[in-house]
ROVOTOR-888630 format. One record per residue (C-alpha): residue in one letter; x, y, z. Coordinates in steps of 0.1 Angstrom, whole numbers, plus 2048, in hexadecimal, padded with zeros to 3 digits. Example, Ala and Ser with C-alpha at 12.3 -4.5 7.8 and 13.67 -1.06 7.14 Angstrom:
residues 2
> residu px py pz
> A 87B 7D3 84E
> S 889 7F5 847
***
This chain:
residues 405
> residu px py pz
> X 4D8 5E1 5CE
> X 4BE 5C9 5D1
> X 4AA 5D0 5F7
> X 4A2 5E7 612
> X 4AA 604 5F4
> X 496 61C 60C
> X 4AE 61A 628
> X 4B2 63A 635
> X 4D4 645 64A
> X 4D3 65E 664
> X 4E3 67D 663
> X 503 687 674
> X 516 6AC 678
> X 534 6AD 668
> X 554 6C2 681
> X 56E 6DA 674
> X 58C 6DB 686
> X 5A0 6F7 685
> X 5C4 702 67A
> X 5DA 714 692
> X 600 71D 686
> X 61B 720 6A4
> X 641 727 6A4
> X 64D 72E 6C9
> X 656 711 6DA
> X 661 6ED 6D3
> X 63E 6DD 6E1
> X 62D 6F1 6C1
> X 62F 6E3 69E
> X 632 6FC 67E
> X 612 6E5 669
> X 5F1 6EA 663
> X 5D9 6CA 673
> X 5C4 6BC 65F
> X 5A0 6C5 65C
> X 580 6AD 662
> X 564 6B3 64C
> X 541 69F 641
> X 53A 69A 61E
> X 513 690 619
> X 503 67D 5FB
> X 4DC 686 5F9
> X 4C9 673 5E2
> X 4AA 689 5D5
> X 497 676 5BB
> X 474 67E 5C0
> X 465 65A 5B5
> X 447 657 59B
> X 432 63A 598
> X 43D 629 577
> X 460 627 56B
> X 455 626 544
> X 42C 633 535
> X 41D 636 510
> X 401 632 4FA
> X 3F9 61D 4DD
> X 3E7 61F 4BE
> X 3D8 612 49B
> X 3F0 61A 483
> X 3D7 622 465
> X 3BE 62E 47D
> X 3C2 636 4A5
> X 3AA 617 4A8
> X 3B2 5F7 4A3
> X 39A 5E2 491
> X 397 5B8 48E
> X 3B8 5AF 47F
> X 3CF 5CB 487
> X 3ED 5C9 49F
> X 3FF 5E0 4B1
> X 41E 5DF 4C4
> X 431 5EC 4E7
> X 453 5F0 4EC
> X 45D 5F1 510
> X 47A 5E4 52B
> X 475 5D3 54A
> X 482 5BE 565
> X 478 5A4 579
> X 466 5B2 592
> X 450 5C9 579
> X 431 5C1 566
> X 421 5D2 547
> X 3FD 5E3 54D
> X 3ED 5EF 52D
> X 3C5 5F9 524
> X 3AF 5FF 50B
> X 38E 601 504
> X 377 5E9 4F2
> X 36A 602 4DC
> X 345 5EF 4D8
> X 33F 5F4 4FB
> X 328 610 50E
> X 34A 60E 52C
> X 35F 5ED 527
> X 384 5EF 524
> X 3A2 5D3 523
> X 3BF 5CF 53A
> X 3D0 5B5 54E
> X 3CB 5AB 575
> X 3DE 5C3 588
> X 3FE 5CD 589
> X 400 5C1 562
> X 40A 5A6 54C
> X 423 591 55C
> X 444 595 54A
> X 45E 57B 55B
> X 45A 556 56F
> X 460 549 58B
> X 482 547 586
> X 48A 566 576
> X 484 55F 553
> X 471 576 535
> X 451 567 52E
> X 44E 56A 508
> X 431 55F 4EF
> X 40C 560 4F0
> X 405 56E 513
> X 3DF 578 506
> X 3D3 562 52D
> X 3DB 584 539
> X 3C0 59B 52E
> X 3A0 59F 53A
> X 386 5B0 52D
> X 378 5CA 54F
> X 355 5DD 550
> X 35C 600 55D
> X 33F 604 56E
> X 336 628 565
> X 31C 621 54D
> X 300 60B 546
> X 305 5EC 52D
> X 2E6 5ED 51F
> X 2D9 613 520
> X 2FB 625 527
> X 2E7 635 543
> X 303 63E 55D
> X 309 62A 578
> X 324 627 597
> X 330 605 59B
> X 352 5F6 5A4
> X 369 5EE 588
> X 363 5C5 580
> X 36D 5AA 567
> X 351 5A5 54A
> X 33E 583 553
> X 33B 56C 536
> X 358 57D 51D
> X 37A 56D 515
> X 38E 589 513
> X 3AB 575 4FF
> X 395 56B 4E7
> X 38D 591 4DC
> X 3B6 599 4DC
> X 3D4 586 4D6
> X 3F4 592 4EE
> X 415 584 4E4
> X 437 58F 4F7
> X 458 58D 4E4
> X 478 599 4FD
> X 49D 5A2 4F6
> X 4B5 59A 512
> X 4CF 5B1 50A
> X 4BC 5CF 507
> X 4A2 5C2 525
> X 485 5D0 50A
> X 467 5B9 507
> X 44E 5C2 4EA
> X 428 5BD 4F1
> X 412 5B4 4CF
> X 3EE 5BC 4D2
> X 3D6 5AD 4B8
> X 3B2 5B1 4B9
> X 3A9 58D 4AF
> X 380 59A 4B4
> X 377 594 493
> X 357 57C 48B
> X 351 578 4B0
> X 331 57D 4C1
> X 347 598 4D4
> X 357 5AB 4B5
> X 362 5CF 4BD
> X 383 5E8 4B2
> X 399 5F0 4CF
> X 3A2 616 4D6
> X 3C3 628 4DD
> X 3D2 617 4F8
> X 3EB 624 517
> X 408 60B 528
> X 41C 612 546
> X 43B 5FF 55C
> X 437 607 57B
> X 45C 60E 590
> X 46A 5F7 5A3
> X 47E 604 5C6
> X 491 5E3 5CC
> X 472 5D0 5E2
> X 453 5DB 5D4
> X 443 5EC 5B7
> X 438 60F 5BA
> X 416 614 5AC
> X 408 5EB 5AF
> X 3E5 5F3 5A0
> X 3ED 609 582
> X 3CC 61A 572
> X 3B1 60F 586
> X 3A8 5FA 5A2
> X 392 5D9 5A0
> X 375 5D8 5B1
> X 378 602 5BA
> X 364 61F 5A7
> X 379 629 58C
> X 38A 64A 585
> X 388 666 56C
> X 3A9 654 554
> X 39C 633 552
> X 377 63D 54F
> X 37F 655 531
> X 38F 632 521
> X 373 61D 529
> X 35D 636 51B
> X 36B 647 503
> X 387 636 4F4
> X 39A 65A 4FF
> X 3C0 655 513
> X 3C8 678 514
> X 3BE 679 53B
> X 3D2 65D 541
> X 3F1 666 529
> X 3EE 686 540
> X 3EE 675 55B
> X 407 65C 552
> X 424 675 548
> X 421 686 567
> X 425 666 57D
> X 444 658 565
> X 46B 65B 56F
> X 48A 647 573
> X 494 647 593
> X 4AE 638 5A4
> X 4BE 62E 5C6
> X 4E4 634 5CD
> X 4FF 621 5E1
> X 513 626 5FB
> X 52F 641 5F0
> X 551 639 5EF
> X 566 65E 5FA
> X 58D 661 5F2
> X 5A2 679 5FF
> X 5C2 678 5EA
> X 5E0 692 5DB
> X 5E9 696 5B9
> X 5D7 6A2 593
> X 5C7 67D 590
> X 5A7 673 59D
> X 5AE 652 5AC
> X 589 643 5A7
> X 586 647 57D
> X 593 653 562
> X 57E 664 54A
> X 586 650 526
> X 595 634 532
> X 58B 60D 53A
> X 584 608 55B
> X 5A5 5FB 56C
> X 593 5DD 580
> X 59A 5EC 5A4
> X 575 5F0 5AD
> X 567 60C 59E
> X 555 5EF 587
> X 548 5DF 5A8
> X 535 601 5B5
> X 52A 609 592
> X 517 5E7 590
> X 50D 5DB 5AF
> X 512 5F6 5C9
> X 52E 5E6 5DA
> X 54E 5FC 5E1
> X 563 5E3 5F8
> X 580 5DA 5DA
> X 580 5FF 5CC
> X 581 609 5F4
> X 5A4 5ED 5F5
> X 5B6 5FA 5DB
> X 5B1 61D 5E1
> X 5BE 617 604
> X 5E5 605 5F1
> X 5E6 62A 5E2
> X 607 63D 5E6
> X 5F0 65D 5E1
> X 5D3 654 5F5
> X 5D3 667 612
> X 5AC 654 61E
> X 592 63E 612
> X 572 646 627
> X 54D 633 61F
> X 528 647 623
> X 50A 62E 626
> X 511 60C 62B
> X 4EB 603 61C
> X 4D7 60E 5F9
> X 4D2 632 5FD
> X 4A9 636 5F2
> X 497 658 5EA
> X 499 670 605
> X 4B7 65E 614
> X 4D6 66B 61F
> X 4F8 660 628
> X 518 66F 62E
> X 53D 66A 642
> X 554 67D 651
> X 576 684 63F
> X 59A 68F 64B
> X 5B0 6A6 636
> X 5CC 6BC 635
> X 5D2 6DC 61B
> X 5D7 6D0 5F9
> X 5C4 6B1 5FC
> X 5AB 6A6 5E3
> X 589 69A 5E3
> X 579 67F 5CD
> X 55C 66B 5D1
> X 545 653 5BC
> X 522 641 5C6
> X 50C 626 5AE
> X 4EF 630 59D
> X 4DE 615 5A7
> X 4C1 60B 58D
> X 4DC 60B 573
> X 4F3 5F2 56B
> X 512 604 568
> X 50E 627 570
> X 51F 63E 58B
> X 51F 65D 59C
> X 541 672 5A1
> X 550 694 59E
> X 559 69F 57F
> X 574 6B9 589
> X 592 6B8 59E
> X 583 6C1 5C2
> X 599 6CF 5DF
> X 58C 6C0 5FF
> X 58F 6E2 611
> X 571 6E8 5FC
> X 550 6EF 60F
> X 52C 6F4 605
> X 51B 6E3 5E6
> X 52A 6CA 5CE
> X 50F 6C1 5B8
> X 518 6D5 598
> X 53A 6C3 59D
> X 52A 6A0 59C
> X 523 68B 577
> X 510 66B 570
> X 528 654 561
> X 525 630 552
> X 549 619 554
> X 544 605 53B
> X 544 5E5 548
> X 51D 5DB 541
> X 508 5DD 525
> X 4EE 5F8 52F
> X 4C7 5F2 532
> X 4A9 60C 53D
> X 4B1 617 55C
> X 49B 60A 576
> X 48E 5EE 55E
> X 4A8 5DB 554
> X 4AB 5B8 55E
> X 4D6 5B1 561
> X 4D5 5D2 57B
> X 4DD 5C7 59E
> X 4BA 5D9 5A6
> X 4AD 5B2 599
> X 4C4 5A1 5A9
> X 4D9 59C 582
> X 4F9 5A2 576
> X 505 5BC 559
> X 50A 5AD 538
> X 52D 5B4 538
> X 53F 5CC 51C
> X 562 5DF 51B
> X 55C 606 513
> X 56F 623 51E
> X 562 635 53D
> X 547 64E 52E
> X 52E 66A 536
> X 50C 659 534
> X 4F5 665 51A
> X 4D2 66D 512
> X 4C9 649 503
> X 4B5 647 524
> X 49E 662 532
> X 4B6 666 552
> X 4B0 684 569
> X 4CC 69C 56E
> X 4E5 697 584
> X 4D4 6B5 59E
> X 4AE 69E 59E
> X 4C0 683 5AD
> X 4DE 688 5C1
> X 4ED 6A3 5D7
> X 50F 6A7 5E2
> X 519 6BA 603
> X 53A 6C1 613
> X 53B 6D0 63A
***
């Protein structure tokens, strides 16, 4: 899942056939036809700006004076960058964060940037109030002439590859400067990342614009509350899904997974990393009790996208379906109970999130070995598993829903 992620497919109207049963002549037949039905996969995720938000702090103190550190913990991929401010507490409205969108985390060529990445602050005048008298004043938010940010703090970047988790230090290396000054509580944010594009690109503020109310009480104040408000309400995995894969098969066994189990290696690993159902969609086909393999989508399926197909079966068919959740790197939708494909109406409350067990999982949306960077699960051999509450991942109903008609 790595482009176009807000493709969105049109909608079709899914036919029933009916059943007729005759028994008079030799040009009728004494068996039911087989019914024609549409199954749709809707992917609701309502998307927030940033993927992953805090605050940070002195640990003796909520300031941080010349000599203390303080650290982040956060994941990324990428595509992402890391935006953090604070303010520089001997200021009338001066504050520190990076150039917009944040502090570049990866190359060029894909690779965590680690050690002293200090280059990347600058030190920005708020324009709210005046230097000197602390009059106030309206002017555009601009870089502070004749301060070296970096010399004031000290930004070092450590990363672990597994985990996708980079850890930002922040020193305040002010002391016996001309510019000496503690630092207050700080806030940090990642913004999300839909497969092309970053959603929020100028987190905070905007250079060279007024400022707003968040920010300013920063600046000012040394206060984050307005922006840790404002930060928890704009912050939420979200995800794309694949195209779904929709068997129609006879028998007690779903044909797609088995709950507790590896993963057999016929493709359900394929759609659980990378989207991709083509090998699970060939060997479902070489089944003795698959009566139909059908595909919905043939492209990412974004927020407020829909896809669905059309589906043939006959009385005592079954139903099973599975679709990727995409910002993951092994995860996957399907139902959880046996489904009879006579069934109409709603499925959601039959559908689970599932991870296979084939990758080593990272936060989803900002971890750099999902396909949603264009990388490759670390790979690992666990049983087929209900995911967890490790990650902050909305409930099944926030993101998907599953129609049959």
């Amino acid at each position: 899942m790595k482009k176009n992620i807000f493709r969105i497919a049109l909608l079709t109207t899914g036919i029933m056939t009916t059943f007729a049963l005759t028994s008079c002549d030799n040009n009728d037949t004494m068996e039911m036809l087989s019914a024609e039905k549409t199954i749709t996969f809707e992917n609701v995720v309502t998307p927030k700006d940033f993927v992953e938000s805090g605050s940070f702090q002195g640990t003796a103190a909520p300031i941080i004076t010349p000599g203390q550190s303080v650290s982040i913990k956060f994941s990324a991929g990428k595509a992402q960058s890391l935006m953090f401010a604070t303010m520089y507490g001997a200021s009338k409205d001066w504050f520190f964060a990076s150039q917009q969108p944040g502090i570049k985390l990866f190359d060029n060529n894909g690779n965590a940037i680690t050690g002293d990445v200090s280059s990347q602050v600058l030190l920005w005048d708020n324009g709210t109030k005046d230097n000197t008298s602390g009059q106030v004043e309206s002017k555009p938010i601009a870089q502070v002439p004749g301060v070296t940010a970096s010399q004031l703090m000290k930004l070092n970047l450590a990363y672990n590859d597994i985990s996708s988790e980079f850890t930002l230090t922040i020193t305040n290396t002010s002391g016996g400067t001309t510019h000496e000054t503690p630092f207050s509580p700080g806030v940090w944010a990642v913004s999300n990342y839909n497969g092309s594009q970053l959603l929020n690109s100028a987190p905070f503020f905007t250079p060279n614009a007024l400022s707003n109310p968040e920010i300013t009480d920063i600046a000012q104040m040394g206060n984050i509350t307005k922006m840790m408000t404002s930060l928890t309400a704009n912050t939420k995995v979200m995800t794309g899904l694949s195209p779904a894969l929709v068997v129609v098969y006879n028998g007690d066994k779903n044909p797609i997974y088995e709950l507790g189990q590896l993963d057999t290696g016929k493709g359900l690993k394929e759609i659980a990393q990378m989207g991709n159902v083509t090998k699970l969609q060939n060997s479902l086909k070489a089944l003795p009790n698959v009566k139909g393999v059908y595909i919905a989508g043939s492209a990412p399926v974004a927020p407020g996208a829909k896809v669905m197909t059309k589906f043939q079966s006959s009385p005592g068919d079954k139903i099973a379906y599975v679709t990727m959740f995409g910002f993951s790197n092994d995860w996957f939708y399907a139902n959880e109970q046996s489904i009879d494909a006579n069934t109409k109406g709603d499925l959601t409350s039959k559908t689970t999130l599932f991870d296979s067990g084939t990758g080593i999982d990272q936060y989803p949306g900002a971890g750099n070995h999902q396909a949603l960077f264009g990388g490759t699960p670390q790979a690992e051999s666990k049983v087929i598993m209900k995911v967890g509450n490790a990650f902050p991942v909305p409930s099944v109903q926030n993101v998907l829903k599953v129609t049959i008609n």
